[in-house]
DSSP file (Angstrom, degrees, kcal/mol; ACC not computed):
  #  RESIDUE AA STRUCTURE BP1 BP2  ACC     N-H-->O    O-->H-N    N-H-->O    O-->H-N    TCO  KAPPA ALPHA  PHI   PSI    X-CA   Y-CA   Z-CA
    1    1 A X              0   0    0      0, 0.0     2,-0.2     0, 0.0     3,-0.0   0.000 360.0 360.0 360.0 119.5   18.6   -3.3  -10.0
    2    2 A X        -     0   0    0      1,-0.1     2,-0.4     2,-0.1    95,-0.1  -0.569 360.0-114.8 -73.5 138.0   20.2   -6.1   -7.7
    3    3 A X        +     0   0    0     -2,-0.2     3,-0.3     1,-0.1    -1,-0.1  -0.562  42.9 172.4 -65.5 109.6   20.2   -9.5   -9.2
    4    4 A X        +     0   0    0     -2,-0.4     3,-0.2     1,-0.2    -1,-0.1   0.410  42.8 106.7-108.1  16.6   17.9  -11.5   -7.1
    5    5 A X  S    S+     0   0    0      1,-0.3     2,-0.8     3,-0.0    -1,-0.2   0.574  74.9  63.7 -86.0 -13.7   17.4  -14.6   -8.6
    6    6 A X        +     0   0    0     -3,-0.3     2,-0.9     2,-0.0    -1,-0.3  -0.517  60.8 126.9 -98.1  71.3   19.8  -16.5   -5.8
    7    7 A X        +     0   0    0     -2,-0.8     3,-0.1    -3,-0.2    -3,-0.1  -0.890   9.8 138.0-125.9 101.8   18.0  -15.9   -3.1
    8    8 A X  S    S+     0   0    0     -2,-0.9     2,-0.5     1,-0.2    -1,-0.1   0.609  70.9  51.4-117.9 -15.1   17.4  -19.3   -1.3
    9    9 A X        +     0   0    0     -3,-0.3     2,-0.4     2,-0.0    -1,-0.2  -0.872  65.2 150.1-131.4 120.0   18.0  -18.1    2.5
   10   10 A X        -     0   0    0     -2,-0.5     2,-0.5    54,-0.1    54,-0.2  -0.981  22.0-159.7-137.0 152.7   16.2  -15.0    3.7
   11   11 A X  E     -A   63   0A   0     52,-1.8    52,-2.2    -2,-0.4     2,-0.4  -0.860   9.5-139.7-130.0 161.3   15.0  -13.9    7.2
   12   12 A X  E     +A   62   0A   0     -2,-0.5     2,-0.3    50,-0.3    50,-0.2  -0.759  28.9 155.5-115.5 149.7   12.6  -11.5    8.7
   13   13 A X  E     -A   61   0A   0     48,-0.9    48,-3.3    -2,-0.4     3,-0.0  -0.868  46.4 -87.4-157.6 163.1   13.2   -9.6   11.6
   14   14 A X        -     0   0    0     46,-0.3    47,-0.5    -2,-0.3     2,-0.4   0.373  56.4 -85.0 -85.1-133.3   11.9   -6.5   12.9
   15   15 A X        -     0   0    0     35,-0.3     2,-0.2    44,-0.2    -1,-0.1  -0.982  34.5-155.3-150.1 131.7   13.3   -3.2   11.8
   16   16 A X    >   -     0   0    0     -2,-0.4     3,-2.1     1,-0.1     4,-0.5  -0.565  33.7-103.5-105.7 164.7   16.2   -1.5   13.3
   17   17 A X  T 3  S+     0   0    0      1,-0.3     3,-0.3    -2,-0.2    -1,-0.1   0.684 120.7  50.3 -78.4 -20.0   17.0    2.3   13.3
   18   18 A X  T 3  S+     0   0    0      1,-0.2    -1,-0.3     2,-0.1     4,-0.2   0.245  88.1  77.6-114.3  34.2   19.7    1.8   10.6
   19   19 A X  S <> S+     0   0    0     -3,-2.1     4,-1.2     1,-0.1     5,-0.2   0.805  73.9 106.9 -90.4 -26.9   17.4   -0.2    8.2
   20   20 A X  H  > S+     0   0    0     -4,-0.5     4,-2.9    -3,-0.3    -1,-0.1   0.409  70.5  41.0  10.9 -73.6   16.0    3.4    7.4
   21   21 A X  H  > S+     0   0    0      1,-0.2     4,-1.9     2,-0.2    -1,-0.3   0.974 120.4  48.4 -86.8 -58.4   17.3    4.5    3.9
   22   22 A X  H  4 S+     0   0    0     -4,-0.2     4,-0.5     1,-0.2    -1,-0.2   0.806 109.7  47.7 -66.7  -5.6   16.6    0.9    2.6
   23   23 A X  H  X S+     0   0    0     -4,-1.2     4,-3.9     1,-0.2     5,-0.5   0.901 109.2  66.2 -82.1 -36.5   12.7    0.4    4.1
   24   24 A X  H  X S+     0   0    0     -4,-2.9     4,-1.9     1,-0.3    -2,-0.2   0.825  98.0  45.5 -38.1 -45.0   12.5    3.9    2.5
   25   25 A X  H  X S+     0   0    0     -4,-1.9     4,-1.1     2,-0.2     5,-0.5   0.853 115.1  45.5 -65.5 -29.3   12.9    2.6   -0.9
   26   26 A X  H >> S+     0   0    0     -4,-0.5     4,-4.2    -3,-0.4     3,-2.7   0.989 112.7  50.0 -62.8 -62.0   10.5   -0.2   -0.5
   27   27 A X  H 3X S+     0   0    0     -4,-3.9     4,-1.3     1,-0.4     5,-0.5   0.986 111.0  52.2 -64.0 -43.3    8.0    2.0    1.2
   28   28 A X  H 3X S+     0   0    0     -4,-1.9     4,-1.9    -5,-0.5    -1,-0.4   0.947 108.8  46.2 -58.7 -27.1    8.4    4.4   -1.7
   29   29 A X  H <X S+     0   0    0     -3,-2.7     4,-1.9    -4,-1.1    -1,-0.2   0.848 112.6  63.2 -86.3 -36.8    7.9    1.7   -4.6
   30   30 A X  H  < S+     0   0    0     -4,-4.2     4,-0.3    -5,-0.5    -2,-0.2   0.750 104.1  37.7  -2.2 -74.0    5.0    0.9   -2.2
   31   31 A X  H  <>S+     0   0    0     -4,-1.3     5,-4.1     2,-0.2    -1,-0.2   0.705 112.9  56.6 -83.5 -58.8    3.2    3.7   -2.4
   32   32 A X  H ><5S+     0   0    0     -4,-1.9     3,-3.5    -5,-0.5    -2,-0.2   0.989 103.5  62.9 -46.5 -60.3    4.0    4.2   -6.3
   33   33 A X  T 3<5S+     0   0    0     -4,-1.9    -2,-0.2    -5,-0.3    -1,-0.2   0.810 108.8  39.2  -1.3 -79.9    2.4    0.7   -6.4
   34   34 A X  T 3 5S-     0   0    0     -4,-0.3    -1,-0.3    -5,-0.2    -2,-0.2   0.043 107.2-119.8 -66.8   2.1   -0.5    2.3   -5.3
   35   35 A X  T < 5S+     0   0    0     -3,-3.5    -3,-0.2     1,-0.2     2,-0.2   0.809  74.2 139.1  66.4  16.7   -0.5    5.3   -7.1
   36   36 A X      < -     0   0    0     -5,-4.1     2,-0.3     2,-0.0    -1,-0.2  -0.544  38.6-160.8-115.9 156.9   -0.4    6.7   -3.5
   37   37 A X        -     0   0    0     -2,-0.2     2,-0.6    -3,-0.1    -9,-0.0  -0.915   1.0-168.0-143.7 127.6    1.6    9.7   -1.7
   38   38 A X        -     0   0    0     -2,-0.3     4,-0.2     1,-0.0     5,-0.1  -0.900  32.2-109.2-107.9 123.4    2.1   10.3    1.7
   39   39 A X    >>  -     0   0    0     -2,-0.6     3,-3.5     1,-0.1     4,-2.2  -0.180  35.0-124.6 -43.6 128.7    3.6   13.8    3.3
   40   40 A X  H 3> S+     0   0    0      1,-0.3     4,-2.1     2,-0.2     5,-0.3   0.803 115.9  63.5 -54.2 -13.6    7.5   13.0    4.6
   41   41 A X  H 34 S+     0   0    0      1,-0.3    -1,-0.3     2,-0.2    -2,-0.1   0.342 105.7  40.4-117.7   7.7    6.5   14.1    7.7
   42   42 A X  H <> S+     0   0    0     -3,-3.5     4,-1.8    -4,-0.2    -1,-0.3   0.453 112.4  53.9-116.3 -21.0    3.9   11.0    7.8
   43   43 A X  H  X S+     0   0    0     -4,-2.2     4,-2.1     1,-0.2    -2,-0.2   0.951 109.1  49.4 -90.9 -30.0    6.4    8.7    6.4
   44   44 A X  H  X S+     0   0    0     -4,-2.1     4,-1.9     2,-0.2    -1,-0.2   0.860 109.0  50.4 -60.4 -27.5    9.0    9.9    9.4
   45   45 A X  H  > S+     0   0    0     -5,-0.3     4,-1.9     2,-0.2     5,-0.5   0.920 116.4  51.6 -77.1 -55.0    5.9    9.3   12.4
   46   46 A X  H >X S+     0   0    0     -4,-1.8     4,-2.4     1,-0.3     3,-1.2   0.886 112.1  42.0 -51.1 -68.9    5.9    5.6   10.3
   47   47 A X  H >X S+     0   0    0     -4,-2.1     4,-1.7     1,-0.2     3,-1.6   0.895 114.3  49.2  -5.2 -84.3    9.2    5.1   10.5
   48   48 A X  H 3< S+     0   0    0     -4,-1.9     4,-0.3     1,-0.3    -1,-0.2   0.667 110.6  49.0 -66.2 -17.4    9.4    6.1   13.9
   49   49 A X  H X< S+     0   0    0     -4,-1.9     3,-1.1    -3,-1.2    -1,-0.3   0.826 104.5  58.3 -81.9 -21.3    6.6    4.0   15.1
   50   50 A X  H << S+     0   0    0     -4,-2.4     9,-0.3    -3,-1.6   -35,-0.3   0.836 109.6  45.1 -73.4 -11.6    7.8    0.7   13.4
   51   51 A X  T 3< S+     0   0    0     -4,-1.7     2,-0.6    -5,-0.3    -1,-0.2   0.537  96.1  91.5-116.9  13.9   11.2    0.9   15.3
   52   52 A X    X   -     0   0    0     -3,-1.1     3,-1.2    -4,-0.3    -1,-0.1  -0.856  61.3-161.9 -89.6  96.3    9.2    1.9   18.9
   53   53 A X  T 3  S+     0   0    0     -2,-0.6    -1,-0.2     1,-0.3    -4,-0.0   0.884  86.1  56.1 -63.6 -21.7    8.6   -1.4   20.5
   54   54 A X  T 3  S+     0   0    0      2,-0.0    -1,-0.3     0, 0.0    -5,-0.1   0.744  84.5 106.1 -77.1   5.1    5.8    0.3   22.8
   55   55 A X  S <  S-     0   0    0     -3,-1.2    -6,-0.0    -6,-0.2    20,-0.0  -0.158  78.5-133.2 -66.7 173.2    3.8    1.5   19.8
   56   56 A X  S    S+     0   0    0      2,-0.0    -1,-0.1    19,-0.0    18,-0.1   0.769  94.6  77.4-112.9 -48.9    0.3   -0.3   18.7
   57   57 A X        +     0   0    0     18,-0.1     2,-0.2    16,-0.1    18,-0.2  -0.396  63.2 161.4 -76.9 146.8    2.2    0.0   14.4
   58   58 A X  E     + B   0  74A   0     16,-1.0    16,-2.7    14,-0.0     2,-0.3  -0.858  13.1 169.9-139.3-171.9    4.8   -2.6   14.0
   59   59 A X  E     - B   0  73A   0     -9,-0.3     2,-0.3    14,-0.2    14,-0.3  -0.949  19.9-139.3-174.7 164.5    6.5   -4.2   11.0
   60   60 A X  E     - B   0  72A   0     12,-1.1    12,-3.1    -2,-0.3   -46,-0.3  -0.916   8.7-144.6-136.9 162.7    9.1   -6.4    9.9
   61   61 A X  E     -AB  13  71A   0    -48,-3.3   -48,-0.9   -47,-0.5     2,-0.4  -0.546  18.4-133.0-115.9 167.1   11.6   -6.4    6.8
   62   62 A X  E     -AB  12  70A   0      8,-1.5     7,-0.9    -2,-0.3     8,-0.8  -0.965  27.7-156.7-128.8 117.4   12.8   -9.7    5.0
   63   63 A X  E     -A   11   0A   0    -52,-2.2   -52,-1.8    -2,-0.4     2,-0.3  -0.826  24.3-170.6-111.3 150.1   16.6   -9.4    4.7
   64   64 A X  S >  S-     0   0    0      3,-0.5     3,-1.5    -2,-0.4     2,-0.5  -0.851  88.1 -54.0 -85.6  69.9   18.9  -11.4    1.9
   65   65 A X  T 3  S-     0   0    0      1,-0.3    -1,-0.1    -2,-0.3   -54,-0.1  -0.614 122.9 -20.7  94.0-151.1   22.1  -10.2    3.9
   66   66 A X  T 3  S+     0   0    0     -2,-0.5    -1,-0.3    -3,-0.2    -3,-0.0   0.720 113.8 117.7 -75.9 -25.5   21.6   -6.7    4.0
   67   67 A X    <   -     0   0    0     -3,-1.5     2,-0.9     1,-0.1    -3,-0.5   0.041  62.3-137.9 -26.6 134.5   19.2   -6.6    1.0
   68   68 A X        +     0   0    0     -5,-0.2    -5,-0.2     1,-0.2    27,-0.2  -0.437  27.8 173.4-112.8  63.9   15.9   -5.5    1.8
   69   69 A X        -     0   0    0     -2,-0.9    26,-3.1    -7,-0.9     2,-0.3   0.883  58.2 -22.0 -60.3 -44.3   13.6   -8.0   -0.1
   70   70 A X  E     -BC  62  94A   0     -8,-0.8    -8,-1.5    24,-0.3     2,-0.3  -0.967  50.0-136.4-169.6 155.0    9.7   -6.7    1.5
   71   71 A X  E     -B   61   0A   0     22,-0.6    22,-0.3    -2,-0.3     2,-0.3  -0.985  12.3-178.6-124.3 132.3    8.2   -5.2    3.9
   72   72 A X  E     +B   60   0A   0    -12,-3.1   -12,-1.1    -2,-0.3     2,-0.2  -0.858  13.3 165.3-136.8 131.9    4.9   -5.5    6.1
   73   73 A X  E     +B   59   0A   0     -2,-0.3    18,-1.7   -14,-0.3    17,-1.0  -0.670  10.8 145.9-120.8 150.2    3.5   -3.0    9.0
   74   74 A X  E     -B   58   0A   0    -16,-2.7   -16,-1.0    -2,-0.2     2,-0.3  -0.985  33.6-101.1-175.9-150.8    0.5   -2.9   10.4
   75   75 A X        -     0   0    0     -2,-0.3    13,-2.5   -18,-0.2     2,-0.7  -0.933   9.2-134.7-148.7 169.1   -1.4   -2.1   14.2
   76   76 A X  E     +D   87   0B   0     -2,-0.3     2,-0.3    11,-0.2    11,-0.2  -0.910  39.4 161.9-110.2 111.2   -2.8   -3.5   17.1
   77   77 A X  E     -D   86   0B   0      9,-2.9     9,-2.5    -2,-0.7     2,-0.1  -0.952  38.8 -98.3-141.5 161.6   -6.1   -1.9   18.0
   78   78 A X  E     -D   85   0B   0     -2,-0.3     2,-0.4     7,-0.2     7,-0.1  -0.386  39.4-158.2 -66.3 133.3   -9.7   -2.7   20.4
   79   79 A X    >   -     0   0    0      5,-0.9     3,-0.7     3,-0.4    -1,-0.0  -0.989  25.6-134.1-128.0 147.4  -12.4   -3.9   18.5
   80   80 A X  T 3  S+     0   0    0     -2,-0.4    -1,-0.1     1,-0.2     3,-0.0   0.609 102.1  47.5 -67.2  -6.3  -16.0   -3.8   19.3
   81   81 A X  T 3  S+     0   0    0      3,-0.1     2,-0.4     2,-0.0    -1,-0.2   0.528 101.9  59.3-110.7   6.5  -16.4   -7.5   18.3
   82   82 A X  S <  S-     0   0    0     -3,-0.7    -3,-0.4     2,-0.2     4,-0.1  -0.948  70.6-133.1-140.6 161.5  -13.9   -9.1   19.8
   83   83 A X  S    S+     0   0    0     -2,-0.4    -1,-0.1     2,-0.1    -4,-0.1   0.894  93.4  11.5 -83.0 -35.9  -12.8   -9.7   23.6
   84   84 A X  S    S-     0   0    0      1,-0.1    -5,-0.9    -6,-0.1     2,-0.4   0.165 112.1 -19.4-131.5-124.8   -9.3   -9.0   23.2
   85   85 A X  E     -De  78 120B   0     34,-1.6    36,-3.3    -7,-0.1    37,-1.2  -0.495  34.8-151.7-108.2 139.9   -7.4   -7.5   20.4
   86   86 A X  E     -De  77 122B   0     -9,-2.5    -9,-2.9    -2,-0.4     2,-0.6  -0.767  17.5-153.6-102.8 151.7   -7.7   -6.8   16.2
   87   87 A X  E     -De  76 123B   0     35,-3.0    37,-2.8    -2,-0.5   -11,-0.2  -0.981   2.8-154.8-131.3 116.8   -4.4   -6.8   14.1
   88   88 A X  E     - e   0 124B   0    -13,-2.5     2,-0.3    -2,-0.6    37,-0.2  -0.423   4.8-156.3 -42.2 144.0   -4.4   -4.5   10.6
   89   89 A X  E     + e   0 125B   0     35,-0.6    37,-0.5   -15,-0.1   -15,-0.2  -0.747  25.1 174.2-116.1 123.7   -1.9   -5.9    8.4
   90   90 A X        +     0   0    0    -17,-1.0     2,-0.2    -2,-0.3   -16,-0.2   0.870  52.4  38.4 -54.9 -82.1   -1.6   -2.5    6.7
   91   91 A X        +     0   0    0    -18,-1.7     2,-0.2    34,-0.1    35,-0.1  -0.462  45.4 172.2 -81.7 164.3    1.1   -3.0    4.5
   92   92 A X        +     0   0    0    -21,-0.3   -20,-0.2    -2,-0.2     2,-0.2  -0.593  19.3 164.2 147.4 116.3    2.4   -5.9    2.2
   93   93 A X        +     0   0    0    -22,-0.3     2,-0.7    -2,-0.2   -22,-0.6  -0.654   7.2 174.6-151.0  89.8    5.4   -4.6   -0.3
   94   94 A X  B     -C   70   0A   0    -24,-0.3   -24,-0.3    -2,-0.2   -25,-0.1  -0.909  37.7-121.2 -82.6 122.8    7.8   -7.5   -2.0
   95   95 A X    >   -     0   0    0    -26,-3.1     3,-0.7    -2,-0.7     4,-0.1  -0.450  31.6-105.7 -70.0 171.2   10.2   -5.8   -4.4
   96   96 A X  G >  S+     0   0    0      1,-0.3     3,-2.4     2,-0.2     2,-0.4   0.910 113.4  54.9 -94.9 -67.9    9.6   -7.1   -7.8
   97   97 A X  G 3  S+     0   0    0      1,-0.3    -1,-0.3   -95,-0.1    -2,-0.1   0.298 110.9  46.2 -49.8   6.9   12.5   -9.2   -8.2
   98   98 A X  G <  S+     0   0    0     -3,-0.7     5,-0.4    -2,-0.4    -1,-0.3   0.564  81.8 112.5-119.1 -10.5   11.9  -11.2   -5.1
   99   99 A X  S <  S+     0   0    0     -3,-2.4    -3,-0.0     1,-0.3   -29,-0.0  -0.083  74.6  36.9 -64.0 147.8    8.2  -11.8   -5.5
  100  100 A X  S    S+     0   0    0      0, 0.0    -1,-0.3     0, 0.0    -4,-0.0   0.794  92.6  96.8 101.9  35.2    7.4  -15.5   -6.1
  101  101 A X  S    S-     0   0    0     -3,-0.1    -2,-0.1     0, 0.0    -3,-0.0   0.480 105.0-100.7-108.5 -11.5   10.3  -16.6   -3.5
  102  102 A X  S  >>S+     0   0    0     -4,-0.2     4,-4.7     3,-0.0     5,-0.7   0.188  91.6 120.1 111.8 -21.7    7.9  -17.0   -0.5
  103  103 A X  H  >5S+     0   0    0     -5,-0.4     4,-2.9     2,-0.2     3,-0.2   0.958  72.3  59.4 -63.8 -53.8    8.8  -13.5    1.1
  104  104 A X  H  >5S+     0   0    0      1,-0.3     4,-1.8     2,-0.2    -1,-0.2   0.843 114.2  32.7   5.3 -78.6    5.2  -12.6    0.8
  105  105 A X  H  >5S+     0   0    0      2,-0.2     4,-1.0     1,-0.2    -1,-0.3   0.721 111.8  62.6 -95.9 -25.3    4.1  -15.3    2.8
  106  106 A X  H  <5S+     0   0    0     -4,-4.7     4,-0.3    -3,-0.2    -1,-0.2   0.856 103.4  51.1 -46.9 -37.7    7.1  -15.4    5.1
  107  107 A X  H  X<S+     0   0    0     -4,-2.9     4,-1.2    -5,-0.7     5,-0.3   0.987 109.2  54.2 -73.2 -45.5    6.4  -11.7    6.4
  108  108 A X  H  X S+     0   0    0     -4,-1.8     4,-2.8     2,-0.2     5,-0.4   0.870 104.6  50.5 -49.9 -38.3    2.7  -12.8    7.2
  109  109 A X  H >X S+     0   0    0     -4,-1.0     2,-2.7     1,-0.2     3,-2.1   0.580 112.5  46.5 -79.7-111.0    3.6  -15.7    9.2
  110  110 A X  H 34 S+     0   0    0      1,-0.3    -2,-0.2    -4,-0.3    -1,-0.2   0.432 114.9  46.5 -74.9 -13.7    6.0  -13.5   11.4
  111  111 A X  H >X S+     0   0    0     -2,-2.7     4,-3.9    -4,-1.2     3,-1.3   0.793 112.7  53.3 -80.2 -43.3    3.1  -10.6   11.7
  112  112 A X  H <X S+     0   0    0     -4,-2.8     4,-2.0    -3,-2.1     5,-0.3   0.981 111.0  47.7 -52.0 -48.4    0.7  -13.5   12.5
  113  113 A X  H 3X S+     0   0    0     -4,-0.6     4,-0.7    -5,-0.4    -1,-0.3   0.704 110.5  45.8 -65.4 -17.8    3.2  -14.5   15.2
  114  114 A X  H <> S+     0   0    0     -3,-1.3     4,-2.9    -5,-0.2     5,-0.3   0.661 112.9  56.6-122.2 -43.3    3.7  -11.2   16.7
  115  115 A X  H  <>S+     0   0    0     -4,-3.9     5,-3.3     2,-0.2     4,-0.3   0.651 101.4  52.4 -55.3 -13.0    0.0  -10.9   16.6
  116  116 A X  H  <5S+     0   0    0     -4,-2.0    -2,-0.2     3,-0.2    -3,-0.2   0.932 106.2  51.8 -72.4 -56.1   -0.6  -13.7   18.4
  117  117 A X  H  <5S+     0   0    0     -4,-0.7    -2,-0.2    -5,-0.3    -3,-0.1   0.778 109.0  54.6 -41.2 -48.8    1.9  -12.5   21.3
  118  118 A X  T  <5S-     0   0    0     -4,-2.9    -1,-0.3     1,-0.1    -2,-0.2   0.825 120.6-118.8 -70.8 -29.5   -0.3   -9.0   21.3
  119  119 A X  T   5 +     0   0    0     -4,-0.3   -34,-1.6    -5,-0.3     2,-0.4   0.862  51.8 173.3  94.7  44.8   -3.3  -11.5   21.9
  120  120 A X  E   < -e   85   0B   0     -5,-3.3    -1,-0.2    -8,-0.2   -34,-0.2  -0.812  25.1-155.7 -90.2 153.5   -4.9  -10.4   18.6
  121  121 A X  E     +     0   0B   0    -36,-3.3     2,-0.3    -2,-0.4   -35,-0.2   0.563  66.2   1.4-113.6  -6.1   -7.7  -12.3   17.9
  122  122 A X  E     -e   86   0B   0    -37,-1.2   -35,-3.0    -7,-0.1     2,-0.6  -0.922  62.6-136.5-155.2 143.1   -8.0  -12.0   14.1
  123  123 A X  E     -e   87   0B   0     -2,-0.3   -35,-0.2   -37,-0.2     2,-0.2  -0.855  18.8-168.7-114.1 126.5   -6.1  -10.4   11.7
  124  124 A X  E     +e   88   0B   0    -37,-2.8   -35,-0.6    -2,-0.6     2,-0.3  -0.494  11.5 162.1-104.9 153.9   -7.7   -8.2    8.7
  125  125 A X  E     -e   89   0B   0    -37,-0.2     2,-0.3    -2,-0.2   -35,-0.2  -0.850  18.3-151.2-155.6-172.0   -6.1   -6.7    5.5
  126  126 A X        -     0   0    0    -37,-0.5     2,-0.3    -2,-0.3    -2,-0.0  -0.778  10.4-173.6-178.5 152.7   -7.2   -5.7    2.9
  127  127 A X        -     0   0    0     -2,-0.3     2,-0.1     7,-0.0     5,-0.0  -0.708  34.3 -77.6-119.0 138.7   -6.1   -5.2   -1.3
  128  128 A X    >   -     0   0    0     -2,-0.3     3,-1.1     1,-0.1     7,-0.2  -0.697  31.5-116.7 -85.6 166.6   -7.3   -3.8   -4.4
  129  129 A X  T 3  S+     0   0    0      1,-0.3    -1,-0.1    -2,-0.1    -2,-0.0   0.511 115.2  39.1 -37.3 -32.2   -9.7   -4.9   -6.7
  130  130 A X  T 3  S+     0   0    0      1,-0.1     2,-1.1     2,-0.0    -1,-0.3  -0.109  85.5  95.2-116.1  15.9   -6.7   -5.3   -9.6
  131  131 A X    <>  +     0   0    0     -3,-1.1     4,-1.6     1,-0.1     3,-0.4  -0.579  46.1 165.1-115.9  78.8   -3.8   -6.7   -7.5
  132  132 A X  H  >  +     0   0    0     -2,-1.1     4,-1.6     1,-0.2    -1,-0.1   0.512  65.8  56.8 -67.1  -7.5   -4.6  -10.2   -8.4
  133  133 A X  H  > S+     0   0    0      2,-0.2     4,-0.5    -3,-0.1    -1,-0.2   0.796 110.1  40.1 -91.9 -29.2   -1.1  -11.7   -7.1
  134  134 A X  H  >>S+     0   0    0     -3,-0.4     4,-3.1     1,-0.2     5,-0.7   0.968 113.8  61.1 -85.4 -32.6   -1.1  -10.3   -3.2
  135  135 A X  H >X5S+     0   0    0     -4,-1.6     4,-3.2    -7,-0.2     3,-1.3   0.923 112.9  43.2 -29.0 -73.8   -5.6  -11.8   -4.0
  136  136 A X  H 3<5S+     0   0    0     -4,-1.6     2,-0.5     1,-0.3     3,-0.4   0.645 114.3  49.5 -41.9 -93.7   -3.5  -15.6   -4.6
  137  137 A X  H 3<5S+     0   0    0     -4,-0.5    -1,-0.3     1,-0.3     4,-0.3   0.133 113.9  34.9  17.0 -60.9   -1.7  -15.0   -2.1
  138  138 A X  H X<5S+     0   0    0     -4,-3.1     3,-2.3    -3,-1.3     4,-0.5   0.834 108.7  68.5 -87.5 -66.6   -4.3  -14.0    0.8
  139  139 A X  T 3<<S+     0   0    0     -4,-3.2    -2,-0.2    -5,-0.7    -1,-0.2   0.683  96.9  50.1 -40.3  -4.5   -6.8  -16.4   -0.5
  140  140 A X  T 3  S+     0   0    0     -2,-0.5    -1,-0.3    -3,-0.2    -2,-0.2   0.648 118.4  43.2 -93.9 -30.1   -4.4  -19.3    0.6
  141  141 A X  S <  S-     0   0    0     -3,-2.3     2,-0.3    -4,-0.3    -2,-0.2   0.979 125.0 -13.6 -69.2 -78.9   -4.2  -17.4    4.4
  142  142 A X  S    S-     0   0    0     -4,-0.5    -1,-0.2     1,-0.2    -2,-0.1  -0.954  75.5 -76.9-159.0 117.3   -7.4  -16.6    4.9
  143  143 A X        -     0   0    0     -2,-0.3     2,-0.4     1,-0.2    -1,-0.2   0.685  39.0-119.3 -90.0 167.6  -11.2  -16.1    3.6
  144  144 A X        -     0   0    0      1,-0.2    -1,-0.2    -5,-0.1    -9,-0.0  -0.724  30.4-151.4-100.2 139.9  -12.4  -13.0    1.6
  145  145 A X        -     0   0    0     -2,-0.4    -1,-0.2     2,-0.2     3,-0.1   0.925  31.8-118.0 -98.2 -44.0  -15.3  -11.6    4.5
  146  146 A X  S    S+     0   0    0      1,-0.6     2,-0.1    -3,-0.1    -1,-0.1   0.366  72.6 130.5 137.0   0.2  -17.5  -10.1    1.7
  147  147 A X        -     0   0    0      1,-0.0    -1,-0.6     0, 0.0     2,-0.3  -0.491  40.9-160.6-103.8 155.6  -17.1   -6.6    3.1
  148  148 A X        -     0   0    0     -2,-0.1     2,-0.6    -3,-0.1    -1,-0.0  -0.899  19.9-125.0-118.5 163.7  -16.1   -3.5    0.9
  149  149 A X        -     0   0    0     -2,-0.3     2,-0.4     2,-0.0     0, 0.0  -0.787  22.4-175.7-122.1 162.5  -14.6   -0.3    2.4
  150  150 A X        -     0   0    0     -2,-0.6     2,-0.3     2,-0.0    -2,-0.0  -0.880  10.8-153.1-133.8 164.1  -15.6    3.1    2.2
  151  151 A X        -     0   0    0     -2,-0.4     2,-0.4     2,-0.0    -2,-0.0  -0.821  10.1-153.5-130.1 166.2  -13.9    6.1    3.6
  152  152 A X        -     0   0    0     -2,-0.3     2,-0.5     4,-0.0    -2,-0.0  -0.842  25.0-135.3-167.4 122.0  -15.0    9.6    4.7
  153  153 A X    >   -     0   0    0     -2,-0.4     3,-2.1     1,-0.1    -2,-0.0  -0.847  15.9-158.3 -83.2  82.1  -12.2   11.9    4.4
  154  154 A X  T 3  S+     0   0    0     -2,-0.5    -1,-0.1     1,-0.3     0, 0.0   0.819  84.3  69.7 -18.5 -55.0  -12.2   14.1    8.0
  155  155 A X  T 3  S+     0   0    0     -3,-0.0    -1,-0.3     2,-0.0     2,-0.0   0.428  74.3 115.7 -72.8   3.5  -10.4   16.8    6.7
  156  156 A X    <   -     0   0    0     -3,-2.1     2,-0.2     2,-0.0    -4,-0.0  -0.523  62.5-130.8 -59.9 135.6  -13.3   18.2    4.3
  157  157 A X              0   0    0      1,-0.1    -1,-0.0    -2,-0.0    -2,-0.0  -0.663 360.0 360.0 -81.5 159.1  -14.7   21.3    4.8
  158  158 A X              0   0    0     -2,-0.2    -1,-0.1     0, 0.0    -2,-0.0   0.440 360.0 360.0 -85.0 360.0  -18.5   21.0    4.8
């Protein structure tokens, strides 16, 4: 585990084709995080979309130096409620050792920013119930709307 406790200057940037092996790790504790698993062959289309500037996914990294402190992705999509454009943010990932530096809330302000540019007109996210630090966190950003989500899995047979 890299020592991270000096970390006073970090920047966010979008993600270049040889950030690869280090967004991997992130996105893998991610996903552990979440208790979650994704097929390689989904986490290679992810990949491939964050580092395709025409694509609707983007995302950005937070570097110390070559250090890969967090990550956040998310997409640009048509909404029926709005004139112009809705921005996901999808993802949220601060390794452990950086959390409580501000990287959190620097990668939102530079997805907000890049959502602005796409002419999104709100951006939505959403958390579990039990992750009560990225909860501070967004509650300082932006209102709770009240909404829960449900899913219906497509791939069921009937």
């Amino acid at each position: 585990m890299t020592d991270l406790s000096r970390i006073r200057n970090f920047s966010v940037r979008s993600f270049k084709n040889g950030d690869y092996s280090n967004w991997k790790v992130l996105w893998d504790a991610y996903l552990i995080f979440y208790q979650s698993h994704v097929p390689d062959a989904v986490t290679q289309s992810t990949w491939q979309r964050l580092i395709n500037e025409d694509a609707n996914v983007f995302g950005f990294g937070a570097f110390d130096g070559k250090i890969l402190l967090g990550i956040v992705h998310g997409v640009i999509h048509r909404s029926t409620w709005l004139k112009e454009y809705d921005a996901y943010l999808e993802d949220l990932f601060v390794s452990e050792a950086a959390r409580g530096k501000g990287v959190g809330h620097a990668l939102i302000e530079q997805f907000t920013a890049e959502a602005r540019l796409r002419k999104a007109e709100r951006i939505y996210l959403l958390t579990h119930k039990n992750n009560l630090n990225a909860q501070a966190l967004y509650d300082k950003l932006g209102q709770q709307s009240g909404l829960i989500q449900y899913r219906i899995d497509t791939k069921q047979s009937a």
